[in-house]
N, C-alpha and C positions, 0 to 999 in steps of 0.2 A: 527435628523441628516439625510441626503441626503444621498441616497446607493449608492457607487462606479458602483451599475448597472445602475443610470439613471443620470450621468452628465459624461460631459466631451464632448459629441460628437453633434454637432448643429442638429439637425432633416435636412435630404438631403444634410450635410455636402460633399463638393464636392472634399477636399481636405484638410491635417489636414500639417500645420507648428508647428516644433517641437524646444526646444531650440536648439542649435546647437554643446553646448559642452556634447560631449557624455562618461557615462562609461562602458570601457572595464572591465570585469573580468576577470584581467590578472592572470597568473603564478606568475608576482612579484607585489609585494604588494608594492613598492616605485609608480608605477605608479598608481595603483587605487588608493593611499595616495593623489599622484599630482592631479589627477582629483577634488578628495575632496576635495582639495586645493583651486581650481579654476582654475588649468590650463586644456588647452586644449593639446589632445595628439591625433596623431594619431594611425590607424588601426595599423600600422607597425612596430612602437614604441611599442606597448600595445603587441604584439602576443612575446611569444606564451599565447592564451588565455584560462582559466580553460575548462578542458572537466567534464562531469558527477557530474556537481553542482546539489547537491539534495536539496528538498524541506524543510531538516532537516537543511541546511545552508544558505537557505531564511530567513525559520523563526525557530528559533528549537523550541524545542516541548512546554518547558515551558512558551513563546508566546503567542501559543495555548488557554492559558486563558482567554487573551481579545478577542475582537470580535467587536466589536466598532471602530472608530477611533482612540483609541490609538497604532493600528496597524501600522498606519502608522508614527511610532515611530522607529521598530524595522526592518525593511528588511533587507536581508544581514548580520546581526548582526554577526548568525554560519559561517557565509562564508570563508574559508580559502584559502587563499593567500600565498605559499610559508610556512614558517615557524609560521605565526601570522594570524593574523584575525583584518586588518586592516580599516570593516567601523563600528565603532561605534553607539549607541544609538542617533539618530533623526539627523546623519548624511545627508541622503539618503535627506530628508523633507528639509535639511537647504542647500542643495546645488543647487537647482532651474534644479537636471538633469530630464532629460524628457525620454532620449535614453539609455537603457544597451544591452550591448552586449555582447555574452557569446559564449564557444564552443561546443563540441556535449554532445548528450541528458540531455537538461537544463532541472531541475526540477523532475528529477529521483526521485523515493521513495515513498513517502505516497501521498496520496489522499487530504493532507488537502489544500482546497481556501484560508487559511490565510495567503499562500505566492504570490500568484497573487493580494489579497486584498491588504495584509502590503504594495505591490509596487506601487498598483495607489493609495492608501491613502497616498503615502508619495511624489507621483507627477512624476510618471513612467507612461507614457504612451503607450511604446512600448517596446520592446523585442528582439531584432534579434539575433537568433544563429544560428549554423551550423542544428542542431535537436533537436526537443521539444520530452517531454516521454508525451502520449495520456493525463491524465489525467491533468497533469498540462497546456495544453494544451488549454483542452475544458476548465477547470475553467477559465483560463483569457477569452475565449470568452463571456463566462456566464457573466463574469463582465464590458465586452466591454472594456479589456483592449488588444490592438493589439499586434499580433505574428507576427514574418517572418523568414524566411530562405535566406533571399535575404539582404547578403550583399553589391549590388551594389547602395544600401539606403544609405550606413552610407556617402557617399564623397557626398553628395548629402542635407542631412539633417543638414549635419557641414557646406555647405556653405548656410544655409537661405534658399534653395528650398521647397515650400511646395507639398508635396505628395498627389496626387491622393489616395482618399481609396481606390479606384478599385486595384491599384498598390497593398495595404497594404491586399489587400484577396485574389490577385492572389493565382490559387492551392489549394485553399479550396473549400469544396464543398458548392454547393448554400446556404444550411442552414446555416451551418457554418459563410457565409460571412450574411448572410440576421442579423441571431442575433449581429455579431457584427455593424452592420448598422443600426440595432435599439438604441444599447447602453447600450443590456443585454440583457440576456434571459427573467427574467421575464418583461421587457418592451414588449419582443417582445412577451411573452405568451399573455401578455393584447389584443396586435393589431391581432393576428394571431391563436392562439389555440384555438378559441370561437367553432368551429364544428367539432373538433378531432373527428373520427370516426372507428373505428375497419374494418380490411380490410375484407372483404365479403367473397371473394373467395381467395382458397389455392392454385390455377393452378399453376403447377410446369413444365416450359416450358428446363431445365436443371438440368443435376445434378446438388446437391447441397453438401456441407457440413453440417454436424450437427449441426453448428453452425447456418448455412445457415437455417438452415430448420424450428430451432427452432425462429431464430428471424424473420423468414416471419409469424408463426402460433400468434404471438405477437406486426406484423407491426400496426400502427394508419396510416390512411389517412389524408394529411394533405393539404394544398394549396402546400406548398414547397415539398411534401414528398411523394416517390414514394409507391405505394402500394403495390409492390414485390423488395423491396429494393435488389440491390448487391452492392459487393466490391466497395469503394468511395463514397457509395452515404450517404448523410444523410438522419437522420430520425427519429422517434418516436416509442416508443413500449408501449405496457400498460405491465407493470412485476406483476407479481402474488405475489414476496414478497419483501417490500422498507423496510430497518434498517436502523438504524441509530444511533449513540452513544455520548457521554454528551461532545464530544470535538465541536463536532456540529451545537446538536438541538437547544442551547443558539443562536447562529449565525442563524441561520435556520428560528426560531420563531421571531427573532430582523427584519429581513427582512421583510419575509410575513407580521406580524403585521403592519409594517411601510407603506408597499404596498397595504395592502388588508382591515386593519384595526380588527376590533374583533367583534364576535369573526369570525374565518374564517371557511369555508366549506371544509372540506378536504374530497378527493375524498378516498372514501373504505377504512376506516380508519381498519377496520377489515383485511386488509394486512399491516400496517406498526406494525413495530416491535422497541424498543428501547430501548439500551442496557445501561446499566452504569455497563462498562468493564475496565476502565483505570484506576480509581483513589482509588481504597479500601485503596491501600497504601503510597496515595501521603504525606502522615507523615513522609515516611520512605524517601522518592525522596531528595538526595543532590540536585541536578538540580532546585526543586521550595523550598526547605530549603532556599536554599544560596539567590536567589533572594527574596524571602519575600515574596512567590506565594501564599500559601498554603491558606490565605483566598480565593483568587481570584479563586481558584480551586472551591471553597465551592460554590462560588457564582455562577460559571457556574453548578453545578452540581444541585445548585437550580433550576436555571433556564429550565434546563430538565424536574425537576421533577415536576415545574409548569404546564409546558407544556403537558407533560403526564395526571396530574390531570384534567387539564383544557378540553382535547377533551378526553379522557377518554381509553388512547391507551394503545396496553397490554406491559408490561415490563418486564425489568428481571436485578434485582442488583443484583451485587457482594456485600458482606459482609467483614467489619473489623475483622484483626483476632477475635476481642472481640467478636459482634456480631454472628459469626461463633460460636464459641463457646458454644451459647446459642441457636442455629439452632438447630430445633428437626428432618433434614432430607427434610425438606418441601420445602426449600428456591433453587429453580434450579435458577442455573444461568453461567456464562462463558464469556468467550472472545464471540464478537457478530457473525464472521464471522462462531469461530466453532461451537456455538449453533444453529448457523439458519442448517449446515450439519447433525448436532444432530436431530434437531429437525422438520424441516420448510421445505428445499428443497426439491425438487422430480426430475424424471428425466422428462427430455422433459420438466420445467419449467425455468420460466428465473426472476433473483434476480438482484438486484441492494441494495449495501450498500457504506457508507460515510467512506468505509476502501480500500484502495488500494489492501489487502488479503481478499476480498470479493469472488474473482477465488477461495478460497477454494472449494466450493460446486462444482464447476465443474467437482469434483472427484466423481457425482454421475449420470452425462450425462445430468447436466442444463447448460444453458449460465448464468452463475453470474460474475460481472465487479463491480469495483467502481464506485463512482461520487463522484461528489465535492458539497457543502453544497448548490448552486443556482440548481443545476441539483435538487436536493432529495426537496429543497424546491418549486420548481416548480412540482415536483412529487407529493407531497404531495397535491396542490389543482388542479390541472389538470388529476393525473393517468398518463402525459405522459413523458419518458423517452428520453434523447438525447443523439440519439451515431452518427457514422457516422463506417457506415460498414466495419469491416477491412477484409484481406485478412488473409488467413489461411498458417501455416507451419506447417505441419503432421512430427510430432517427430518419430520416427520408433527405437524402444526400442529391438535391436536383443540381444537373448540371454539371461542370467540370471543372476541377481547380484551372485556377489561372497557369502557366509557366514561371518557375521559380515558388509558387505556392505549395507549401508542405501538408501531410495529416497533421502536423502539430501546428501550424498555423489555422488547419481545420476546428482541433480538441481547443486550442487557446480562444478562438472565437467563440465556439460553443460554451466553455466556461463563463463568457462575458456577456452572456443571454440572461435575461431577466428569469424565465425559470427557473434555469439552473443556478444563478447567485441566489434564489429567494429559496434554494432548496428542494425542488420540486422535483427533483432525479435522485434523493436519498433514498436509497437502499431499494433504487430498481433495479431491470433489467435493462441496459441500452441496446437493442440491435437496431444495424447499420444497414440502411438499405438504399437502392437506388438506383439512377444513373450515377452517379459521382461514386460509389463505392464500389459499382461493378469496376469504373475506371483503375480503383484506384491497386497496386502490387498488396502480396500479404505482408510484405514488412512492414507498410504502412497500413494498411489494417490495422495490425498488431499494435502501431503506436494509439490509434484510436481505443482497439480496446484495453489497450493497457490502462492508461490514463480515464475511462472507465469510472477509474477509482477516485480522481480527482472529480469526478463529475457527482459524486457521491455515490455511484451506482454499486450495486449486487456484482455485477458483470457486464463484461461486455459480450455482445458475439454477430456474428458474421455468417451466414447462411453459407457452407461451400458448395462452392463452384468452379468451373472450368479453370479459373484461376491458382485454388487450391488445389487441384489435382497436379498444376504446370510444379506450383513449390515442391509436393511431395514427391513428386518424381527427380528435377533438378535436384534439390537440397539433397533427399533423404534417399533418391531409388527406388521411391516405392509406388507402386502402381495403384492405386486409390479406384473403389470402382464405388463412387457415388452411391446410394440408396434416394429412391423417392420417395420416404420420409421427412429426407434429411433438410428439412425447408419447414417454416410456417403457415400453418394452413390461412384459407381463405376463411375471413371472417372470424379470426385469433379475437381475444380482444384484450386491448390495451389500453393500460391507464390515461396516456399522454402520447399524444401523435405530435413530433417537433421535425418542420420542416429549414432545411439549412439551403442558399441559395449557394453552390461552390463557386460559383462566376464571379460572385460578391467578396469575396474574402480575399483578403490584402495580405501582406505579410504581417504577423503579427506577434506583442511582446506581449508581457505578464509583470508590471509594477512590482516591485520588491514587496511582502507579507504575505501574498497569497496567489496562487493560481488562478483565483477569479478574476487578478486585477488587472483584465484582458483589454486591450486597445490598439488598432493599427498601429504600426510602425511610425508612420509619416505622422500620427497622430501627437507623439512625443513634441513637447513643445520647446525643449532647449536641449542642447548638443548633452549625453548621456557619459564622461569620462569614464573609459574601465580599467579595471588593473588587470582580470585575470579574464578569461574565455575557456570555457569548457565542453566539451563534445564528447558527449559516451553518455552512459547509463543503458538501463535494461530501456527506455524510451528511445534515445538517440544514439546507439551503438551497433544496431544492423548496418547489414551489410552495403542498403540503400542508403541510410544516411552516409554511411564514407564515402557511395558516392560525390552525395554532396559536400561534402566536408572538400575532395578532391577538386573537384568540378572548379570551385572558387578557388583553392589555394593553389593550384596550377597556374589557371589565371594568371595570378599573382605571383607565383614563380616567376611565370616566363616574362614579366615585364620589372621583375631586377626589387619585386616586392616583399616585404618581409615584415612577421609581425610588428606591430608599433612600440617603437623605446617607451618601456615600463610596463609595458602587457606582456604575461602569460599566455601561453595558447599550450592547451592538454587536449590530446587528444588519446579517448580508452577505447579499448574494441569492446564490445560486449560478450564475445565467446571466442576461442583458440577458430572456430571455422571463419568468422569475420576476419582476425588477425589473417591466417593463412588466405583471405580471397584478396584480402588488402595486398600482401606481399605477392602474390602468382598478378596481381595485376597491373604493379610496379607504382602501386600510391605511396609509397614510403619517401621515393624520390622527391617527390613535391612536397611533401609536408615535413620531410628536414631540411630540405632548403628554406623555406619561409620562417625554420626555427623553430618548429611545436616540439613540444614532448610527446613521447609516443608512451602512452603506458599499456600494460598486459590487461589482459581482463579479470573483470573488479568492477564490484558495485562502486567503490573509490568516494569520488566527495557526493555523489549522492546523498550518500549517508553519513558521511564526517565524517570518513573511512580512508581518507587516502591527498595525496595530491590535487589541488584542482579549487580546494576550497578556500577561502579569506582565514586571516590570521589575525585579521585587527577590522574590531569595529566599520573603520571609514574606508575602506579598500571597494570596490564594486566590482560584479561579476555580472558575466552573461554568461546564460548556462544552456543547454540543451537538455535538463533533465526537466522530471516533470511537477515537482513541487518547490516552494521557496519560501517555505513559512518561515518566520520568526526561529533562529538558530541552526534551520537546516541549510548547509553549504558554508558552515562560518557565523562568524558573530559580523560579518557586512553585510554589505544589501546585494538582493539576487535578483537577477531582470530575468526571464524566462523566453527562448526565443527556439527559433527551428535552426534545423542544422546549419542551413547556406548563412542566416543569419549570424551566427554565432563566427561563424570563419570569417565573413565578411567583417562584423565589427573588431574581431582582433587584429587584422589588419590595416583597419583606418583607427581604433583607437577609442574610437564610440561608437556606439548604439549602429548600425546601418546595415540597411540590406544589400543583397549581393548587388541587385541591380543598381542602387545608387552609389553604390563604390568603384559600377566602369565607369558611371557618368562623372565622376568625381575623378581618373585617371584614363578616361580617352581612350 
């Protein structure tokens, strides 16, 4: 099969004619219906058009298992329209559209390429919205399928004009437009990475950010590519640690193979790391039940494990509950983003994973970001990395959470800030600084910069400090000796200075559709019924949240309490060292008394992967993880809360914080 990275685009194509009936992603679903009808509709007609369509409603996750052209079967499938979800299986493929159009931050959410793939396999060649979110972004360039922001195209491309490319990369920076001018990145690695070269000298001619400072000690010299790269520019980095997980590598190895052939040369194969994090419980997934996925799962998770055997790279599986079972202690393993902070990152290092929660590790003063599977598979035989330099907003944390206040009731507040809902943190850099973040352990760091990603951001990161040395020693054993680099200089300069009061901040939720739909707890205006309660993910499955998870359901142990008749309580570890800190510290007694389920570590319903998630429409969840768009966690509604939160309400039943649940049981 031909890769979506090397056709479509003529070699010095001067200008690209598009079909001319375009679709809108509107607000009403009678008009995206007409389009797929065959009729034509205007910009004007169509508006208002959807804002913060995620990647979860390109392709949702159970998708995820092809990798091939049957991709371009399913685009838009999740997509929701008003009250329905109006474009069908092989829709998109059988209506000859070429043009969609959508409103701000298109493609929110996870990291994964199989929603820029499924759209030029099903004959999408372009994209126009108000704003793209970073990652889904660079993956259409990877695959040479075009972005824009300019919609003075669309009256333009409906009546037969053909466009200039140059028109279609205004605004991007040279790399950027050069790969999509080849018709991919790995085409254009063919014609252009042949003498990547590590940049010589560190001359620092300005302050910098730490972010700044870390990705110049990491820049590649390139034809296109500055050697002291700043803000705007593209460029190349060689990263110290590449992951990558089994929703992926299947995708990853299909490509490279097809391009490079077998076996292939992959560069310092002694830094890639590869996780099989998602699927221990894809048995248990309504999401690939109902579709009939569950072999399809097998079959990519082969495919991984091929590929591991075949170049000989180090791993790390999760186990079925069974297998667990029979585990003598020896089997580490975890969600990928938390193992590699576990295990792998350092500070002053920089990480690139195929997880959009790859910013986790930035909670120990590295630059860690996602990619998309063309980025990590051009990592893989090159060493070299593609970003395009963003600018920084220095978070300034005054003050100190309250008691029982979490970092995720921190990042949920943050979300609910007028900036960040109008999108003013796409595809920056967030570092956390402060009185309140010196306060705050690195596990909860970690959920700040993880979620990061939710904020729209690049990354997150965290200046180390005394505190970072206390984890690396504890956790890891290892003696960390600081550098005076390793900080932002005075006089850095940053886009957006956002000051956060931590005194001020309450417990708080996230409304069912989106992360942004942040609002105190006490703020909820009528008693919230749940079904299910969920605790874990790569956000809320350290080792600090079981504290809290404990802290309450002990509580409630000891006074004869137990989850509420017709509620669920799941509770996931995030990595085999959480499970093990949970057991040596004897939390298991409280939390099977109360009735939870204990599950292994696994991404799990996070990602419709497992246990934990709704099975019907009207069911309601409160979750600990950190997004709840439209299909993720189930086809019901997802409330979005912090750990104490989430224990707390599945033992009264609704919505409630720890604290008003003694007050409510004396």
């Amino acid at each position: 099969m031909a890769e979506p990275s090397s056709v479509d685009l003529p070699a010095e194509a001067a200008s690209l004619r598009f079909a001319p009936r375009i679709l809108y992603l509107s607000q009403s679903p009678a008009q995206v219906e007409a389009v797929l009808c065959g009729q034509s509709i205007s910009l004007e007609e169509a508006k208002p058009l959807r804002d913060d369509i995620s990647t979860d409603e390109i392709t949702p996750i159970a998708i995820l298992t092809h990798y091939d052209e049957k991709l371009g079967r399913y685009p838009y499938t999740g997509f929701k329209s008003g009250d329905r979800m109006p474009v069908g299986t092989g829709a998109i493929a059988a209506s000859g559209i070429e043009v969609v159009v959508a409103g701000r931050r298109y493609g929110k959410g996870s990291s994964r390429e199989h929603s820029p793939r499924a759209e030029k396999l099903a004959g999408v060649r372009l994209v126009i919205a108000e704003s793209f979110e970073r990652i889904y972004r660079q993956n259409a360039d990877n695959i040479g399928l075009f972005t824009s922001t300019d919609f003075g195209l669309i009256g333009r491309i409906a009546a037969g004009e053909a466009i200039p490319v140059d028109e279609l990369v205004t605004g991007r920076d040279a790399l950027a437009g050069a790969i999509l001018k080849a018709g991919g990145l790995l085409r254009f690695g063919q014609k252009s990475m042949k003498d990547v070269q590590p940049v010589a000298s560190l001359q620092q001619k300005q302050p910098r950010t730490l972010f700044e400072k870390i990705v110049a000690r990491h820049a590649l010299r390139t034809r296109l590519t500055s050697a002291q790269p700043s803000p705007g520019d593209g460029a190349f980095v060689r990263a110290d640690w590449r992951f990558i997980h089994e929703y992926y590598t299947g995708m990853a190895a299909h490509m490279l193979h097809a391009n490079f052939g077998r076996p292939l040369l992959l560069h310092a194969p002694d830094s890639i790391v590869v996780f099989e994090d998602h699927t221990s419980y894809v048995e248990e997934s309504p999401a690939h039940r109902r579709g009939g996925l569950v072999p399809n799962v097998w079959r990519m998770v082969d495919a991984q494990r091929a590929f591991v055997a075949a170049y000989g790279l180090r791993s790390h599986r999760t186990l079925t509950e069974q297998e667990a079972a029979l585990d003598d202690g020896s089997n580490v393993a975890g969600i990928s983003h938390a193992m590699v902070a576990e295990r792998y990152a350092l500070p002053g290092q920089l990480v690139v994973g195929t997880d959009s929660h790859t910013p986790h590790s930035g909670a120990l003063g590295c630059v860690a970001f996602g990619v998309g599977t063309t980025d990590m598979a051009n990592a893989f035989v090159t060493g070299a990395v593609r970003l395009t330099v963003p600018q920084s907003v220095r978070v300034r944390l005054d003050g100190i959470l309250a008691r029982g206040v979490t970092a995720k009731d921190l990042v949920l507040h943050m979300l609910a800030l007028p900036f960040i809902r109008s999108g003013g943190g796409v595809g920056k850099v967030f570092e956390f600084t402060g009185e309140g973040i010196a306060a705050l352990s690195t596990d909860e760091r970690a959920t700040l910069t993880n979620m990061s990603a939710e904020l729209g951001g690049f990354t997150g990161i965290v200046a180390p400090d005394a505190e970072t040395v206390r984890f690396l020693r504890e956790r890891r054993g290892i003696d960390f000796d600081l550098q005076p680099w390793m900080r932002s200089d005075e006089g850095a300069v940053y886009a957006h200075e956002l000051h956060v009061d931590c005194a001020a901040v309450a417990p708080m939720v996230a409304a069912p559709g989106d992360p942004g739909n942040g609002l105190p707890l006490e703020s909820v205006e009528a008693p919230v019924r749940i079904d299910i309660a969920y605790g874990g993910s790569c956000t809320a499955g350290k080792r600090e949240d079981f504290d809290h998870y404990h802290a309450v359901l002990r509580w409630a142990a000891d006074r004869g309490l137990r989850v509420a008749p017709g509620v669920q309580l799941f509770l996931q570890f995030g990595t085999t060292a959480v499970r093990d800190y949970c057991v040596a510290a004897g939390y298991l007694d409280a939390f099977e008394r109360v009735g939870a389920r204990i599950l292994q570590p696994s991404c799990g319903a996070c990602g419709n992967c497992g246990p934990g998630g709704s099975s019907d429409a009207g069911q309601v969840t409160v979750s600990a993880i950190n997004r709840n768009f439209p299909g993720r966690g189930g086809p019901g509604s997802v409330w979005l809360a912090s750990p104490p939160t989430v224990a707390a309400s599945a033992i009264a039943g609704e919505l409630m914080s720890f604290e008003a649940l003694r007050l409510r049981h004396g």
